[in-house]
VOPAGU-2260 file (C-alpha; in pm, 1 decimal, decimal comma):
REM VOPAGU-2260
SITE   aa  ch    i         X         Y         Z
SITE  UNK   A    0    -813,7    4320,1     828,4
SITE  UNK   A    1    -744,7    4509,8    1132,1
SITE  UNK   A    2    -936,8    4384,0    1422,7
SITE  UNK   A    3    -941,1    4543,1    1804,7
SITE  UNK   A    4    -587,9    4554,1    2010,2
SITE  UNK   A    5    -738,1    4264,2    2282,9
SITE  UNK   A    6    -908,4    4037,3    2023,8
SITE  UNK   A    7    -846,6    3699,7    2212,9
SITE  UNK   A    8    -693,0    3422,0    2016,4
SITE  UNK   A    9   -1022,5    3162,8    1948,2
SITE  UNK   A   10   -1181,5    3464,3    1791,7
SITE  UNK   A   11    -874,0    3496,8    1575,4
SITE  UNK   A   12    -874,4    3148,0    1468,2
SITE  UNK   A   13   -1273,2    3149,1    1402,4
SITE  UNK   A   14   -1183,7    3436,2    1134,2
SITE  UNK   A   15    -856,4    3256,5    1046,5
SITE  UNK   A   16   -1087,4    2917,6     909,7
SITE  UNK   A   17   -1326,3    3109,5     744,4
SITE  UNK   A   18   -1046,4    3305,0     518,6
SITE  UNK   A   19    -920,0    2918,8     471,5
SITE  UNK   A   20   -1235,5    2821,2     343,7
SITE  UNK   A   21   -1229,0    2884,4     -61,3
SITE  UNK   A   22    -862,1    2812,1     -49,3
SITE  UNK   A   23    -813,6    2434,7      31,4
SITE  UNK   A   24   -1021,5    2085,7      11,4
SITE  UNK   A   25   -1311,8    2069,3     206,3
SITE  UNK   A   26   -1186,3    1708,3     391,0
SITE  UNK   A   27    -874,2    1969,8     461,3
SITE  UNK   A   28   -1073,2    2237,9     589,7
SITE  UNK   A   29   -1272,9    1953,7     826,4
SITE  UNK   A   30    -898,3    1853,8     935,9
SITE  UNK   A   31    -834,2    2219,2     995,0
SITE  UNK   A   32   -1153,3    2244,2    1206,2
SITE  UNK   A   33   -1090,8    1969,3    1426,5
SITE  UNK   A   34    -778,1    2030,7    1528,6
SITE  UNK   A   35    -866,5    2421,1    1606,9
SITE  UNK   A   36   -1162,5    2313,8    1800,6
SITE  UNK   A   37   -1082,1    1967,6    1941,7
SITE  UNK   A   38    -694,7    2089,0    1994,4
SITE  UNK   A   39    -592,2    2429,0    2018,0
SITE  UNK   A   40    -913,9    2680,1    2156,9
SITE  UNK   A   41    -914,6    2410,3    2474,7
SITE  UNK   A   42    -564,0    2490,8    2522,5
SITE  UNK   A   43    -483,2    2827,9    2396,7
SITE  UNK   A   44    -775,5    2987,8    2249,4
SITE  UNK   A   45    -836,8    3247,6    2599,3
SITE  UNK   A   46    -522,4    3380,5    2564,3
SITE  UNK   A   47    -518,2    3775,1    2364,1
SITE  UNK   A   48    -329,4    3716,5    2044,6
SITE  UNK   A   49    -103,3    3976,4    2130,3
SITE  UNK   A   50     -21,2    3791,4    2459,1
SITE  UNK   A   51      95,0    3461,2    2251,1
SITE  UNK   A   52     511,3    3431,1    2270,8
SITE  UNK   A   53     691,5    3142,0    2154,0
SITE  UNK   A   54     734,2    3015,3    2555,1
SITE  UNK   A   55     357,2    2982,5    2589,4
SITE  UNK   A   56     329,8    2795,3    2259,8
SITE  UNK   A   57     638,7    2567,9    2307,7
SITE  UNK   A   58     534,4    2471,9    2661,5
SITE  UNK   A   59     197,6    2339,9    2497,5
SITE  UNK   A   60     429,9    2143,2    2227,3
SITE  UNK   A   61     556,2    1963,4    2489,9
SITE  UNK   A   62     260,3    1901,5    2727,0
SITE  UNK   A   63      86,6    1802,2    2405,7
SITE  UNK   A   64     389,9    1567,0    2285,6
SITE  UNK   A   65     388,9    1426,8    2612,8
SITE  UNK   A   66      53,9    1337,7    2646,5
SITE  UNK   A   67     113,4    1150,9    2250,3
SITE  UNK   A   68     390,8     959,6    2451,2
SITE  UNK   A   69     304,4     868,0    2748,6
SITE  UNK   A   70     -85,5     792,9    2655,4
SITE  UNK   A   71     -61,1     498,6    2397,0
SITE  UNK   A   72    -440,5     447,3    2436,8
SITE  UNK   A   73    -602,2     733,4    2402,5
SITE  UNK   A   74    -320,8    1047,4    2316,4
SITE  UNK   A   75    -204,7    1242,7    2072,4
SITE  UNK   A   76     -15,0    1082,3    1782,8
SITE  UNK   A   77     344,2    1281,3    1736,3
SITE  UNK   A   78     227,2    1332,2    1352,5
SITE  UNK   A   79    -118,3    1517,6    1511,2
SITE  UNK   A   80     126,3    1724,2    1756,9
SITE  UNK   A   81     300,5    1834,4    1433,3
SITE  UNK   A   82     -58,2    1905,9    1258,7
SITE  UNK   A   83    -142,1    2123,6    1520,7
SITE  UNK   A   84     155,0    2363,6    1551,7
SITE  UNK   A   85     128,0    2388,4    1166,1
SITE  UNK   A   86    -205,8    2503,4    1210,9
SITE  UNK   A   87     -51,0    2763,3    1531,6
SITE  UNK   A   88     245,5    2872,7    1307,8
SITE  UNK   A   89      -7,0    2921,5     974,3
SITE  UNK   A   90    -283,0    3141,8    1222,8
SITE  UNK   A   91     -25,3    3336,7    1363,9
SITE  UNK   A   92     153,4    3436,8    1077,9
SITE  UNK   A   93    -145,7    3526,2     937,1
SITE  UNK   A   94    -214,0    3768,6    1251,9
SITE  UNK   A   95     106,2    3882,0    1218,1
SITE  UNK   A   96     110,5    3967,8     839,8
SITE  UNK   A   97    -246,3    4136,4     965,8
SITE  UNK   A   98     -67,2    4370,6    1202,6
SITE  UNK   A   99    -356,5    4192,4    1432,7
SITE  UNK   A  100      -1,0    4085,0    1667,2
SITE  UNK   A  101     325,3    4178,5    1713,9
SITE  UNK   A  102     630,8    3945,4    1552,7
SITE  UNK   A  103     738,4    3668,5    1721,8
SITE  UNK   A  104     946,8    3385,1    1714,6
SITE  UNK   A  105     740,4    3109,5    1533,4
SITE  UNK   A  106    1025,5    2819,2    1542,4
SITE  UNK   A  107     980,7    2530,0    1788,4
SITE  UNK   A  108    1162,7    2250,1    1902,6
SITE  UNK   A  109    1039,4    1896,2    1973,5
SITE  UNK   A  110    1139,9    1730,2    2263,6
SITE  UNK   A  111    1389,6    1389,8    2209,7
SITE  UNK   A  112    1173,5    1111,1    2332,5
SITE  UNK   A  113    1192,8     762,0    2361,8
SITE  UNK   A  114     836,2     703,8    2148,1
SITE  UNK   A  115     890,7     421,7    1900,1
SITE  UNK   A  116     660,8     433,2    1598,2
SITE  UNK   A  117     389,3     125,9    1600,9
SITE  UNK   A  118     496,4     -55,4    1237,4
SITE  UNK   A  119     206,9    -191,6    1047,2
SITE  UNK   A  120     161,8    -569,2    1024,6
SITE  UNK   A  121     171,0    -664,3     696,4
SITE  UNK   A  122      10,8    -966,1     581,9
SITE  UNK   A  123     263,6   -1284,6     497,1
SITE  UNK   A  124     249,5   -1516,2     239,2
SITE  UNK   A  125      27,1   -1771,5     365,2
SITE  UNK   A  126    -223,9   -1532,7     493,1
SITE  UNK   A  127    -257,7   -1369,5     138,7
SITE  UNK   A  128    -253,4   -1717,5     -49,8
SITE  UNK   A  129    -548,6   -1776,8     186,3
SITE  UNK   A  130    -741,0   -1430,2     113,8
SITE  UNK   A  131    -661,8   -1497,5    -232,4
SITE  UNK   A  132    -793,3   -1854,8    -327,1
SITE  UNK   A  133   -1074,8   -1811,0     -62,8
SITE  UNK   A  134   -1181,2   -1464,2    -316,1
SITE  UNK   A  135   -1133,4   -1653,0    -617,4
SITE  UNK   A  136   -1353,2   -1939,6    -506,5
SITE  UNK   A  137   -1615,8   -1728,3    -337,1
SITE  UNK   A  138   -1607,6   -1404,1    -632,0
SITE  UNK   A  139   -1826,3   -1128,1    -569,7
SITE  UNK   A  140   -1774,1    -736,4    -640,9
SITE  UNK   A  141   -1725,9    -666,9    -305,0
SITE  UNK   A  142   -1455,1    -963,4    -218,1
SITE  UNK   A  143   -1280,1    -893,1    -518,2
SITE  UNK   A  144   -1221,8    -553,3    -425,9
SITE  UNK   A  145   -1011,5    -655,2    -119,5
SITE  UNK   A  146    -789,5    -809,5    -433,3
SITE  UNK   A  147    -810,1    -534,0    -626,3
SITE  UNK   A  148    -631,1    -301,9    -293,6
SITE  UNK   A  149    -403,3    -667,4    -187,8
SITE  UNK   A  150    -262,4    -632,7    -586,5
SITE  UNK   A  151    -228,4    -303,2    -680,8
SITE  UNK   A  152    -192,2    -132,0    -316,7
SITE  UNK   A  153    -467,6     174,2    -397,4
SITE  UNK   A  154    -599,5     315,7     -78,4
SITE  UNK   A  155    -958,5     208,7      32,9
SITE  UNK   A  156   -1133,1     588,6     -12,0
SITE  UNK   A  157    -984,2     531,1    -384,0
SITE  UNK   A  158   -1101,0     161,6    -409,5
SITE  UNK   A  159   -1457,7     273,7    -269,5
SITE  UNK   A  160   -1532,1     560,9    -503,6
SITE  UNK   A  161   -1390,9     357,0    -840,8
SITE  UNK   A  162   -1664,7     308,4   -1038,9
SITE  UNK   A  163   -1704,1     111,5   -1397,4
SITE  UNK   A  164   -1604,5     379,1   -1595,7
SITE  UNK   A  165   -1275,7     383,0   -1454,1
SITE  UNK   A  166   -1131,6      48,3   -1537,2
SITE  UNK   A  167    -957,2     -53,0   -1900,6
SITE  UNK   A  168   -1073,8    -414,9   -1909,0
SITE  UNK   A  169    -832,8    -411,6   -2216,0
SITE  UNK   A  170    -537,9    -255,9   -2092,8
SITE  UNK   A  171    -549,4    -403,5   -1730,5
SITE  UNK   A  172    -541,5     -62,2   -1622,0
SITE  UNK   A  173    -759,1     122,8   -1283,5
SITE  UNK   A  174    -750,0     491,7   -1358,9
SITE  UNK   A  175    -762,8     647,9    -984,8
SITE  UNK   A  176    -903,0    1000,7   -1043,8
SITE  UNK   A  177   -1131,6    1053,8    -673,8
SITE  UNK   A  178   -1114,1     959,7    -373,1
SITE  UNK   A  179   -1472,3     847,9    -108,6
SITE  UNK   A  180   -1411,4     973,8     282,1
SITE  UNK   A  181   -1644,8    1037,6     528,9
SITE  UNK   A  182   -1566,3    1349,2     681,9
SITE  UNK   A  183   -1593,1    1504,5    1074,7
SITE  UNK   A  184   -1717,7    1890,6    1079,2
SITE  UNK   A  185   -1644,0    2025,1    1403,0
SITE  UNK   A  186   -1685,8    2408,0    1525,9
SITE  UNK   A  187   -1742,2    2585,2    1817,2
SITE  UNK   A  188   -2124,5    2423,8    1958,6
SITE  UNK   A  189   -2136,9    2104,5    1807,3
SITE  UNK   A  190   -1957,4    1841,7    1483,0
SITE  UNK   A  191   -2124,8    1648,6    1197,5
SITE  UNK   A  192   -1999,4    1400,1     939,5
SITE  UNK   A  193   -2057,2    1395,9     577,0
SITE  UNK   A  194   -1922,7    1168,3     294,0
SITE  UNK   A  195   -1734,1    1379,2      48,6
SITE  UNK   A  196   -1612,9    1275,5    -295,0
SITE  UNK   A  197   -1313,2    1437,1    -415,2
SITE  UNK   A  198    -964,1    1474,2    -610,2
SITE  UNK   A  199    -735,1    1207,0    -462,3
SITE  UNK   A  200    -500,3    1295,3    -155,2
SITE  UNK   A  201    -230,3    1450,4    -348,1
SITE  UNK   A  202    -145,3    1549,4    -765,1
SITE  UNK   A  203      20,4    1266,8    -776,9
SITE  UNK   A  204    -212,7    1048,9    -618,6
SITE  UNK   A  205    -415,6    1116,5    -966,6
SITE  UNK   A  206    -313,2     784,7   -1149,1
SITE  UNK   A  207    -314,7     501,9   -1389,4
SITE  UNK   A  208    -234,4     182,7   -1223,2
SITE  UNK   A  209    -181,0    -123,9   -1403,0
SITE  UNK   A  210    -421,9    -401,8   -1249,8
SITE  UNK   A  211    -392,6    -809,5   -1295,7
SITE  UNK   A  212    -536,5    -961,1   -1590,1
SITE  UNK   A  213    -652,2   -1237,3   -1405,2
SITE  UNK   A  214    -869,6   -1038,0   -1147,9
SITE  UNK   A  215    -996,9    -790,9   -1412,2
SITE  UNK   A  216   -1115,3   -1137,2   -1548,2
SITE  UNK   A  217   -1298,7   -1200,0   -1232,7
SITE  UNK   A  218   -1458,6    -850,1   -1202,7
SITE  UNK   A  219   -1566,9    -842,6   -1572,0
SITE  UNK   A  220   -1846,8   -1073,3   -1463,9
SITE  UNK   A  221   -2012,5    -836,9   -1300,9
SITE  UNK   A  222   -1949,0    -532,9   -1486,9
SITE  UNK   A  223   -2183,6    -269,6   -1433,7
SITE  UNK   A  224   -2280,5      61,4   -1663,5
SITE  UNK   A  225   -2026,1     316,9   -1632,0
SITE  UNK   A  226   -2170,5     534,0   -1327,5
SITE  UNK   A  227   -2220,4     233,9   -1097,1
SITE  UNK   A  228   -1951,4     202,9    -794,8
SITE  UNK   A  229   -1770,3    -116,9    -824,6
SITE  UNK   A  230   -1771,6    -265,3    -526,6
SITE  UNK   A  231   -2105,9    -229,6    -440,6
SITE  UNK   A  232   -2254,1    -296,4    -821,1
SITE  UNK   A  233   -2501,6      26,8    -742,9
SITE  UNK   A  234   -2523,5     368,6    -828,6
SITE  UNK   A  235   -2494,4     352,4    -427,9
SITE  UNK   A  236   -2187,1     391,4    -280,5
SITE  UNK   A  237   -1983,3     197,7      11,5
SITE  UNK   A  238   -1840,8     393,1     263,8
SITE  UNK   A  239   -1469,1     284,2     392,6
SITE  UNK   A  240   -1594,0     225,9     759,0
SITE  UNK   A  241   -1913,5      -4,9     637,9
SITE  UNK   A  242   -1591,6    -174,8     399,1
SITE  UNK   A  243   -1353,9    -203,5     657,8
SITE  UNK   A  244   -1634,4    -386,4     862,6
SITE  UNK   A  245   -1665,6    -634,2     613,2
SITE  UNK   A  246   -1285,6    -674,6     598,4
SITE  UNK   A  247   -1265,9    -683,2     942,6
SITE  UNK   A  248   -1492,4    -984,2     938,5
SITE  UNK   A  249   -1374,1   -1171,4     643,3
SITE  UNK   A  250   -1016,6   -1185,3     801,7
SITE  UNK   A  251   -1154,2   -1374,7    1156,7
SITE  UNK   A  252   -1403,9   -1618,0     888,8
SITE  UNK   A  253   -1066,4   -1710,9     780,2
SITE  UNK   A  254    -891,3   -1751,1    1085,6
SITE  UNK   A  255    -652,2   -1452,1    1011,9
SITE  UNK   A  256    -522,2   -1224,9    1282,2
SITE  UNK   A  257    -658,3    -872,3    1262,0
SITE  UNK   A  258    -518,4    -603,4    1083,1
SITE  UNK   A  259    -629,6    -262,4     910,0
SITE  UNK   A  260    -735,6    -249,1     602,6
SITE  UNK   A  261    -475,5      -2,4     514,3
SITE  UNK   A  262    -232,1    -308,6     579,2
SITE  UNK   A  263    -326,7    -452,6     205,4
SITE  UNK   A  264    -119,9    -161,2      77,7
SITE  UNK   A  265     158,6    -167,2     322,8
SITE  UNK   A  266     127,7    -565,0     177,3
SITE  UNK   A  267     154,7    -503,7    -158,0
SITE  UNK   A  268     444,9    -245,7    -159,4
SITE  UNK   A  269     656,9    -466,7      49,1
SITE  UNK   A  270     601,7    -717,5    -209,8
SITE  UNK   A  271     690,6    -518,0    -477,0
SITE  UNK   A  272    1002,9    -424,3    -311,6
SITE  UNK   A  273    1058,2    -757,6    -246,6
SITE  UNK   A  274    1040,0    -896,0    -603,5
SITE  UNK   A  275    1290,0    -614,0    -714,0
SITE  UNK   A  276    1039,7    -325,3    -828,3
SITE  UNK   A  277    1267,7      16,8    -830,9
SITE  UNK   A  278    1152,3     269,6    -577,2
SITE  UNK   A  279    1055,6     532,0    -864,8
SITE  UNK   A  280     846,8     310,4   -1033,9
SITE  UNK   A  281     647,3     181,1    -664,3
SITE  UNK   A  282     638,4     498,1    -520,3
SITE  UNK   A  283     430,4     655,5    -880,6
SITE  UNK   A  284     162,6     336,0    -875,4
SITE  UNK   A  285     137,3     396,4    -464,4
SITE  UNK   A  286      62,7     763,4    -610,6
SITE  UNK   A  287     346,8     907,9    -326,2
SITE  UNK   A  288     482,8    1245,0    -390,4
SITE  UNK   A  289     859,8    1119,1    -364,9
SITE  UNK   A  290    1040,6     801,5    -355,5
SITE  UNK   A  291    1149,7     891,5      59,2
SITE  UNK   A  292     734,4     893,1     156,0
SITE  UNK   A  293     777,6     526,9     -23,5
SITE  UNK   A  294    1041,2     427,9     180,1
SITE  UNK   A  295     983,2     559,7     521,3
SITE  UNK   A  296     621,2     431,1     544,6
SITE  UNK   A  297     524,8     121,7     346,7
SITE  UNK   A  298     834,9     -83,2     283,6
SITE  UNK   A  299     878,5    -338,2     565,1
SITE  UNK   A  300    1174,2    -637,9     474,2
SITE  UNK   A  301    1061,7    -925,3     638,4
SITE  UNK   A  302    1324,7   -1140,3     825,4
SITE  UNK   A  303    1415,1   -1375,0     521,2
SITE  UNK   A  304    1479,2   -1072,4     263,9
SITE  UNK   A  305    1748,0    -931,8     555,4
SITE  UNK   A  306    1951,5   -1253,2     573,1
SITE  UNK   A  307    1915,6   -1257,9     189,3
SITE  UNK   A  308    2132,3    -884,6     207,9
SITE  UNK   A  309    2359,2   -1095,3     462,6
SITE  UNK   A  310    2409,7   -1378,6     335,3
SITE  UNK   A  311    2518,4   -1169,5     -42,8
SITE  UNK   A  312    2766,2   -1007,4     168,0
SITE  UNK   A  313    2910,1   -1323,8     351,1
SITE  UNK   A  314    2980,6   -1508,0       1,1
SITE  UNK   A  315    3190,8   -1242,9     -79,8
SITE  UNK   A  316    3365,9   -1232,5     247,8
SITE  UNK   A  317    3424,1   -1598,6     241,0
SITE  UNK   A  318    3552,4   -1525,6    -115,0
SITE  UNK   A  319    3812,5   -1290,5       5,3
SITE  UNK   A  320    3899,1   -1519,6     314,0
SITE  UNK   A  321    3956,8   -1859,2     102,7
């Protein structure tokens, strides 16, 4: 698709989403909007396409990382920099596989920065004995679902669109086959939102994941017919914002500091690391794509498993000293 020599570079990335289109998720595609629109046509998008070097594009890289650093409020995350040159490299390519621009050099560098990471606060013991006996004493469908997430660490799009069907009561088993996610559509005049239902995140995120006995026991009072959602007991849906208010709210009923509700997982797999669960095994009922994803994001030690390590390694110093 040959288009004309000063076609400017937001009119190449209109054309570049709509080829996208029948090729990837439609929560992707939204992703893929936003970022073009709410990221890269403020930025870039007057420039010709055959004006574009790599100097232009890495000086936004690093205004754009900078902002993500120095703006802990309200900038860009340094995983959303990253996003967005993906979505530069993947256009221009494109163009340039088009003959629409001439080659360039599409490798860029990241500046070194003293950013640190925020780590997740995950819950400790006494705040999940508390979430736990409070849910058993006080069952419903929609407090045992912050269980169901605390004890078997499946993301809350996953939790929201489970329905009936999908649980062995005999087998203690949650078969996680979709995912629920309310969506942000953004173009060129204006954005909506949408709730989609869809494939989970990733292949692998397509699971069987083995479930306590004990709260299948609680849920099976409530059972619904096969096509109802579980945590709401309808054929009517929760969304994960309307979920996470409830969460939100049953945490400060209880006297618990605030965290997200994504911190049940982060919870759960620090557990199981904790307890002696082998990264393979964790890192297929998270539904990760490799053991390293596992690792890097959701294990946290807390303070007593590190002097554990230390203290291993001190009785067999004091062996070799004595």
């Amino acid at each position: 698709m040959l288009l004309k020599k000063n076609i400017i570079y937001k009119e190449w990335l209109a054309k570049w989403l709509k080829m996208q289109k029948d090729y990837v998720k439609e929560s992707t595609y939204a992703n893929y909007s936003n970022i073009v629109y709410g990221h890269i046509i403020p930025k870039l998008g007057e420039y010709k396409l055959r004006k574009l070097n790599n100097e232009i594009i890495q000086k936004f890289i690093i205004d754009a990382f900078n902002d993500g650093r120095l703006d802990a409020k309200g900038g860009l995350s340094i995983k959303t920099v990253k996003d967005i040159v993906t979505i530069i490299k993947s256009s221009l390519k494109a163009a340039i596989d088009s003959k629409n621009m001439d080659n360039i050099n599409l490798k860029f560098n990241y500046p070194t920065t003293s950013y640190k990471k925020h780590k997740l606060r995950v819950l400790n013991k006494n705040e999940q004995d508390k979430i736990t006996k409070y849910i058993i004493n006080n069952p419903n469908t929609k407090n045992i679902g912050i269980l169901i997430s605390l004890y078997s660490g499946i993301r809350i799009g996953e939790l929201c669109a489970l329905k009936w069907k999908d649980i062995d009561f005999k087998n203690n088993i949650l078969y996680i086959n979709k995912t629920l996610q309310r969506i942000y559509l953004k173009n060129d005049k204006h954005g909506r939102s949408k709730v989609v239902i869809t494939s989970p995140k990733t292949a692998n995120s397509n699971r069987a994941v083995p479930i306590n006995k004990y709260i299948l026991s609680l849920l099976a009072n409530y059972k619904g017919r096969n096509e109802e959602y579980v945590i709401s007991g309808t054929k009517d849906y929760i969304e994960p914002r309307t979920y996470r208010r409830f969460f939100t709210k049953l945490l400060d009923d209880l006297g618990i500091q605030n965290v997200n509700f994504h911190a049940l997982r982060h919870t759960f797999a620090t557990n199981c690391i904790s307890l002696g669960v082998d990264y393979k095994t964790l890192s297929e009922i998270l539904g990760h794509a490799n053991i390293n994803l596992t690792l890097n994001l959701y294990v946290h030690p807390q303070l007593s498993e590190k002097r554990k390590c230390i203290n291993l390694l001190n009785k067999n110093f004091e062996k070799i000293n004595n």
